[in-house]
N, C-alpha and C positions, 0 to 999 in steps of 0.2 A: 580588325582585319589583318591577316597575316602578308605580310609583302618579303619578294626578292626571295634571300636566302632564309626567313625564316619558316617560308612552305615547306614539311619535312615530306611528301607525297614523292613517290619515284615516277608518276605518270600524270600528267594533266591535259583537258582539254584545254588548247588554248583559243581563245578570240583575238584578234588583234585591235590596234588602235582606233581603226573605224567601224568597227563592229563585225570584224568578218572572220568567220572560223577556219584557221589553221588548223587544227584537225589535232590529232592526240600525241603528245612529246611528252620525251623523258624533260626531267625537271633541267638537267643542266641545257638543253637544245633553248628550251622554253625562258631560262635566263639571259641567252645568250642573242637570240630575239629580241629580245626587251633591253637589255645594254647596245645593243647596235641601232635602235630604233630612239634610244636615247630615255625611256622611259621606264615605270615601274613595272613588274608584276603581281598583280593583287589576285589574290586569293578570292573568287567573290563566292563559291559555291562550294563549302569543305564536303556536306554530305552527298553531292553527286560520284556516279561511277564511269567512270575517274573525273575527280575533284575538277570543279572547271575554274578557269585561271582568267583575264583579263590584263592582256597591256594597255596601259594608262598612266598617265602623268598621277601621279598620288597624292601630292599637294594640293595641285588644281580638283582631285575628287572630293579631296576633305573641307578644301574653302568652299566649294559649290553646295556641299552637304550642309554645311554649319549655314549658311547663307538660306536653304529651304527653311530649315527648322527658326529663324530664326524670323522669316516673312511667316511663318504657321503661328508662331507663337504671337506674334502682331497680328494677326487675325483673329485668334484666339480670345486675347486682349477685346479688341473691340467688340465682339460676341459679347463681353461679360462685363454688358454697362452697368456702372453704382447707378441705383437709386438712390436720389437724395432727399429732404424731404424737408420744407419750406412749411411754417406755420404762421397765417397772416390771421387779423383779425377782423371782422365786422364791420368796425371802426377804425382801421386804420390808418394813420397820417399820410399826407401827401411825402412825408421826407424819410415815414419808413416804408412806403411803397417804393419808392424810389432807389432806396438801398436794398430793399430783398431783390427788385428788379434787374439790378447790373451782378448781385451776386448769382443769384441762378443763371443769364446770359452768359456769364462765366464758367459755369458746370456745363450749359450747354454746348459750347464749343470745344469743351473736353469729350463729349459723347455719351454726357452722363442723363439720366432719365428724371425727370422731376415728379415729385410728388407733391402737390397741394393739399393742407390741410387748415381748414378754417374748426377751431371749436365754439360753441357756444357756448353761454355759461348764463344760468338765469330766463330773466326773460326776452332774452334774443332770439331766444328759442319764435317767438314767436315770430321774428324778421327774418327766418332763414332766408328771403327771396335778397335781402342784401346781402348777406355773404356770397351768393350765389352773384351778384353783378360783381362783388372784387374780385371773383375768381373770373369771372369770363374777360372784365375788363383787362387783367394779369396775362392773361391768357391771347388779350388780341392785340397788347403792347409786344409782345412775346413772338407775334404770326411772323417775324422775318426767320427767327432762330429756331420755332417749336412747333411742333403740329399738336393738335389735342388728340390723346389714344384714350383717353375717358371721358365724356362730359361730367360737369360735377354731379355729385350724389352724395346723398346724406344720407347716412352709417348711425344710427341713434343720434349723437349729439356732435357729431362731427359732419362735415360737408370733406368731400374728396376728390380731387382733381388728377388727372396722369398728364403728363409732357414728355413728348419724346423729340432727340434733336432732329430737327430735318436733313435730309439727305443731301449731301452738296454732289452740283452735276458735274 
């Protein structure tokens, strides 16, 4: 954005500091405005006829600027949760349930999305209804932190679970 003396325009509409149109000035009225009012003047519209102008503190425009863009971008951010993606087994121990357990609690307080997957191999095949209890059981150690966005389901030889983190009020 062009400010002050770098406007080369001989006429501009100007707006004032609280919003209010001063009506159309040669460029040197329109600086002299804005140096008496202690402020800048910003160029905000080059292709209008005549160019329209804005008094305003120009600093304070560009911190409040870089301040939006930068709450959009942290918005933007949590839009664009990682899925992560946890593989337990059948048979499980008590002390590696326990440890995939505080490590996904931990993705989920980042905002990140879990994905469970149990494979089978052999004849477990025939026990899917146990993998299917360590996922739910996972899953309801898990109810402070995660809500279920899929019940499990089994994908050929794979069982598959979704966790997404809950909403804090």
């Amino acid at each position: 954005m062009l400010i002050n003396e770098e406007i080369k325009a001989k006429e501009v509409l100007v707006i004032g500091p609280t919003g209010e149109q001063v009506g159309v000035r040669t460029i040197q009225d329109a600086l002299t405005l804005s140096s008496y009012a202690g402020l800048d003047l910003v160029l905000i519209n080059p292709n209008g006829t005549p160019p329209v102008c804005k008094v305003m503190d120009y600093n304070k425009f560009r911190y409040e600027k870089a301040k939006k863009e930068k709450e959009q971008l942290k918005k933007q951010r949590a839009n664009m949760a990682e899925l992560k993606e946890f593989r337990l087994s059948p048979v499980i121990d008590v002390g590696d349930f326990e440890t995939k357990l505080r490590n996904v609690i931990k993705y989920l307080q980042k905002g990140d999305k879990i994905k469970l997957s149990i494979r089978f191999k052999g004849r477990q095949m025939a026990h899917t209804d146990l993998g299917r209890d360590v996922l739910i059981r996972f899953a309801s150690r898990l109810s402070d932190y995660a809500e279920i966005e899929q019940q499990p389901k089994l994908d050929g030889r794979v069982m598959i679970m979704l966790l997404t983190p809950k909403k804090e009020k």
